[in-house]
C-alpha positions, -999 to +999 in steps of 0.1 A: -061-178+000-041-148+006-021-144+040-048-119+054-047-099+088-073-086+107-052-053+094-051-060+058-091-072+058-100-040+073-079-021+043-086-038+015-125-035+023-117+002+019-089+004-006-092+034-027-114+056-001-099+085+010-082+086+044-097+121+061-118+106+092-140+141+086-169+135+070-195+165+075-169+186+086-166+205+052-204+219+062-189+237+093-156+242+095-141+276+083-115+270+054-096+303+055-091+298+094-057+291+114-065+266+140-038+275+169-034+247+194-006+242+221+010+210+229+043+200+252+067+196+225+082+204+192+099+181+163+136+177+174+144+167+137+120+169+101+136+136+090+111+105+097+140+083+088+169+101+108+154+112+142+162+099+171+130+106+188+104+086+175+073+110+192+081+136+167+063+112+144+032+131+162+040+168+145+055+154+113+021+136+104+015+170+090+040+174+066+047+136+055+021+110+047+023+076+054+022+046+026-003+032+050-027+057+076-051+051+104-084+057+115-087+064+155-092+035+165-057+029+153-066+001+122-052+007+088-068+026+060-053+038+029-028+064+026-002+067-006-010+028-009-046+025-023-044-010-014-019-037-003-018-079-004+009-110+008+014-137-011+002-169-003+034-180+013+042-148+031+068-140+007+059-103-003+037-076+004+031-060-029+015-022-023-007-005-052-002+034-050-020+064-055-018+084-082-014+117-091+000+126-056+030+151-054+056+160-030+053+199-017+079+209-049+054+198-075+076+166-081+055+134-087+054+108-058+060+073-076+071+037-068+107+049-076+102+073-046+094+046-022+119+023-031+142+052-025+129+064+012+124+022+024+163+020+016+173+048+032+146+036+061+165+003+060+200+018+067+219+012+098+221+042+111+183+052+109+160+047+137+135+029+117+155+001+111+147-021+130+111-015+124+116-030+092+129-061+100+124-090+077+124-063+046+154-082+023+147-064-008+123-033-020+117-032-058+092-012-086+083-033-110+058-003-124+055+035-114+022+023-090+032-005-077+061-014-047+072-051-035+085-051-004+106-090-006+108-109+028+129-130+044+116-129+074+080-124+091+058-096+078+024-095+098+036-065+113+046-048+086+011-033+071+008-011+108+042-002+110+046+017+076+017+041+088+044+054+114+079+067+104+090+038+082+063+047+057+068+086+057+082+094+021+100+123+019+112+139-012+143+113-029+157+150-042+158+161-001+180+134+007+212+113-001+243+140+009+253+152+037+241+188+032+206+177+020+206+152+048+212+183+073+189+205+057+159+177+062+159+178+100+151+220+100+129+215+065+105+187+057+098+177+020+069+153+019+036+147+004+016+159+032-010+181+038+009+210+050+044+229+046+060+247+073+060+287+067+081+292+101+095+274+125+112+286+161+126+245+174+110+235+201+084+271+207+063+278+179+054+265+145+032+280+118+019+253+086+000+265+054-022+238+037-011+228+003-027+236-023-042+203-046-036+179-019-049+147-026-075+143+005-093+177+005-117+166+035-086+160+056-075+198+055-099+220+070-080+251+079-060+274+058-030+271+083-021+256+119+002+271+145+016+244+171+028+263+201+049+246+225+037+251+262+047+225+292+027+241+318-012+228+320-029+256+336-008+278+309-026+260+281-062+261+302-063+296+307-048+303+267-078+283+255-102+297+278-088+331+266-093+325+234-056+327+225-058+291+213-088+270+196-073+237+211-046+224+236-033+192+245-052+176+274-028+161+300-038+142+333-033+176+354-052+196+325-082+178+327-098+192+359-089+227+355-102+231+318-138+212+329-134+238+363-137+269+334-163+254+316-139+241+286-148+208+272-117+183+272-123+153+250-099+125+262-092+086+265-065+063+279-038+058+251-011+040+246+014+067+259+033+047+288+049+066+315+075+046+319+113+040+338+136+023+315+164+007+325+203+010+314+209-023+323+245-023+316+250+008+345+241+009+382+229-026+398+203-030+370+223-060+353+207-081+381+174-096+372+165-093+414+174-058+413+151-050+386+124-072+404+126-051+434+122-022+415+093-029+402+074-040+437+085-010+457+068+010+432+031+023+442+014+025+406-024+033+418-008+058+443+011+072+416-023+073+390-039+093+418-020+117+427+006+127+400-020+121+371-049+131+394-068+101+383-069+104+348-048+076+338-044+035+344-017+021+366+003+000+339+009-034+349+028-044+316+034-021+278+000-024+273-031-013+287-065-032+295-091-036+267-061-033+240-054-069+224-021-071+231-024-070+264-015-102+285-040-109+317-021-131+337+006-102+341-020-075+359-004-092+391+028-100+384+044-065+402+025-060+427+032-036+451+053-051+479+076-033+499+087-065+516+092-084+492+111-053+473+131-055+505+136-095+501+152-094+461+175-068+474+193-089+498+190-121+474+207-096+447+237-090+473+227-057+481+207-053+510+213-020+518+200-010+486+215+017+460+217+044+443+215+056+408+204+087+388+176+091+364+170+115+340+135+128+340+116+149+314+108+190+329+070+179+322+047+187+350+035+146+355+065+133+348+083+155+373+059+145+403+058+108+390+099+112+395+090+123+429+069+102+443+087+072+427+117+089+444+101+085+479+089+053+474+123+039+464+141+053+494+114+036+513+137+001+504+165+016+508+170+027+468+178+062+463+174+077+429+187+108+418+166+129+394+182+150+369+156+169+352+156+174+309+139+183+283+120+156+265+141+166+230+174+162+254+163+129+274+160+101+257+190+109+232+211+112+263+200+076+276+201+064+242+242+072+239+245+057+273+246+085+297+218+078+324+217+048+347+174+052+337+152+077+325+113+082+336+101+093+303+065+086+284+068+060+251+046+077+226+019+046+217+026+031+186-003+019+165+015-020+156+028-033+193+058-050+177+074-013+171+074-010+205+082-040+216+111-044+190+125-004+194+126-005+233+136-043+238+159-056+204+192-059+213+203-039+185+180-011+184+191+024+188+167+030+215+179+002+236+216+015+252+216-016+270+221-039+240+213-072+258+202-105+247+167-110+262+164-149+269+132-160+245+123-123+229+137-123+192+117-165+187+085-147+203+089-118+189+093-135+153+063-162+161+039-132+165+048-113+133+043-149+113+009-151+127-018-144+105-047-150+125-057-122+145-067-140+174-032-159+177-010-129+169-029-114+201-019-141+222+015-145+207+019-108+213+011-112+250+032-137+249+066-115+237+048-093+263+056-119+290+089-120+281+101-090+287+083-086+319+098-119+333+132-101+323+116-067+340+132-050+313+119-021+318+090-006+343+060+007+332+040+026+360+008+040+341-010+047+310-020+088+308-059+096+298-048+125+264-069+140+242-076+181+230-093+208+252-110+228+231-140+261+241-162+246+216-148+263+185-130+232+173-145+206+141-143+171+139-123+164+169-124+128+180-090+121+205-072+088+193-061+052+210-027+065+195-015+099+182-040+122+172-034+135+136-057+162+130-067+151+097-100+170+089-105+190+122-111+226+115-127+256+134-161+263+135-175+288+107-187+319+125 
């Protein structure tokens, strides 16, 4: 019997449907129309492969596909893979592709093209790397069909090439310097739109391709993504009727029901988080990092800085999501006194200070705040130095910042997160340390095959690096679109919303 996942049942069921989650939208929505929506951020770079930011995978879901997509419940369905298998023994995971798919230049999209963007994806230097971990070899042994050779554990593999890994971008866009510079202003993928204009980091217009491969997934003619931070800014632009849709954000949530918008949202996997340099400050000590986390209100900080819309996080993973580990929901719990009492056992007893970059974002700015307060309150000060998202987590990538408070974007397949935050040698862990027990459970979950076990073997890497207290999490945010009523086949996601077949309502 084939190695089979919860993931890869659920895909081969469907293998060769379409990907579009619309259905009936084609009835109502308005095909020559420009849906105009406003969100907090921009794309720091076009390359899936090259960024250093790993939530721009959130705006370049337009322009690139994925081998493997989502529905919004965050399980795989088909993308440029109709279909996908393991061998018995684990040793491959052979993908069958779609046909008669193009990049935006008209060139055909092929197994040669895969092979070409996994190596590149492979490369040292590119944040997915690590991602693709246990990849030894990619190789085409027909124009439809892609082995992906394995020398190490694969079960996460299906979920994590429906996020960057498994964007293709054009091979002729990449592989020189020049071309490699010219990717992060100007994508070149398969997807359903191209960008027409771009101002980094403001505004962004995309026109639908023509012929694309999922017509039901492309319900307007064009979509401008305007980049606003403020919340009542985006209210008032929607209930203007400047913009069809906004983001909805913890502090947007009242004030767009208040005006008699509809907000459609749900608690994601977007973590509002303080991660740690441990190599700077007193973070190198394991009590230090303990107090931290018990001097730290989360429920105080869910009610007032996210105005209830939100879950106070006791580990990477919120309740009701199946990675999520039980008999952790106690293991911080606020306790000044006892913040107090590791303090003294880490040889400071007077507490410390360090300073932590913090993105300009309205919650994240009052979560730095009342964090701040509470801190002082055993003695810890923490200076915040506020950023922009794009400039934040690149700084505390190259080692800049004692800690940032930031927000993880939510990946679909938890060992993303888990490997990109917490492997010693990913990118997007400056502290480069060797967490006691993380790369053996990190590896026993991704052999798992059994849905069931992986779960628990997940929660178990999950424990690992909250024993370690790694990092903090303080609390999952409620996101999702407001919208006046205008908007088509809207349904918010568990992960990233992709706007695949939402459109605006016909007049």
């Amino acid at each position: 019997m084939k190695a089979a996942l919860s993931v890869l049942a659920v895909t081969v069921a469907v293998a060769g449907c379409g990907s579009s989650a619309a259905t009936d939208v084609a009835q109502t929505a308005d095909p020559n129309a420009t849906l105009r929506y406003a969100t907090t951020y921009g794309a720091s770079s076009f390359d899936p492969h090259k960024t250093r930011i790993t939530s721009d995978s959130i705006m370049l879901n337009l322009v690139y596909d994925r081998l493997v997509h989502r529905d919004r419940d965050a399980n795989p369905i088909p993308g440029l893979a109709e279909s996908w298998e393991f061998a018995d023994d684990g040793s491959t995971l052979t993908l069958r592709l779609r046909q008669d798919v193009t990049f935006s230049d008209g060139t055909p999209f092929d197994a040669a093209a895969v092979v070409a963007n996994l190596e590149r994806a492979m490369q040292p230097d590119s944040i997915t790397a690590a991602m693709l971990a246990g990849v030894a070899a990619v190789e085409a042994p027909d124009p439809q069909t892609v082995v992906l050779r394995l020398d190490g554990p694969g079960g996460q593999l299906v979920l994590t090439l429906s996020d960057l890994p498994g964007m293709m971008v054009n091979p002729n866009a990449f592989g020189t310097s020049d071309k490699d510079a010219a990717l992060v202003l100007t994508p070149a993928g398969t997807g359903r739109y191209t960008v027409a204009q771009a101002q980094p980091g403001a505004q962004y217009e995309f026109v639908a391709r023509d012929g694309y491969w999922d017509p039901e997934a492309v319900q307007s003619r064009a979509f401008e993504w305007i980049v606003m931070t403020d919340p009542q800014t985006r209210v008032s632009a929607v209930a203007s009727g400047q913009l069809d849709a906004a983001i909805a954000t913890p502090l947007s949530v009242d004030p767009a029901e208040q005006q008699g918008l509809e907000a459609d949202v749900q608690t994601t996997l977007n973590n509002y988080v303080l991660n740690l340099n441990r190599t700077r400050s007193e973070f190198g000590r394991l009590e230090v990092r303990q107090a931290l986390a018990h001097a730290v209100d989360r429920e105080a900080v869910v009610e007032t800085a996210l105005e209830g819309h939100g879950e106070a996080a006791s580990q990477n993973f919120p309740s009701g999501y199946f990675a999520h580990n039980a008999a952790l929901d106690g293991q911080y719990a606020f306790d000044p006194e006892r913040a107090k009492a590791l303090l003294a056992q880490a040889g400071v007893p007077n507490g410390f200070s360090f300073v932590a970059g913090a993105s300009n974002l309205p919650e994240n700015q009052l979560i730095a705040q009342i964090m701040q307060e509470q801190l002082a309150r055993v003695g810890i000060t923490m200076e915040i130095r506020s950023m922009t998202p794009t400039d934040l987590n690149p700084a505390f990538n190259r080692g800049e910042l004692d800690a940032i408070l930031t927000t993880l974007t939510g990946r679909a397949e938890p060992s993303l997160l888990l490997t990109s935050y917490y492997g010693q040698d990913s990118p997007q862990n400056p502290s480069h340390d060797n967490i006691p027990g993380f790369r053996e459970a990190m590896e026993a979950a991704n052999r798992a095959t059994d849905p069931d076990e992986r779960a628990a073997l997940l929660g178990e890497v999950n424990a690992v690096v909250m024993d370690h207290a790694a990092m903090l999490p303080v609390a999952f945010a409620e996101l999702g679109a407001i919208t006046s009523g205008t908007v088509v086949g809207y349904e918010p996601s568990r992960v990233l919303d992709e706007w695949r077949g939402v459109g605006v309502a016909a007049p």
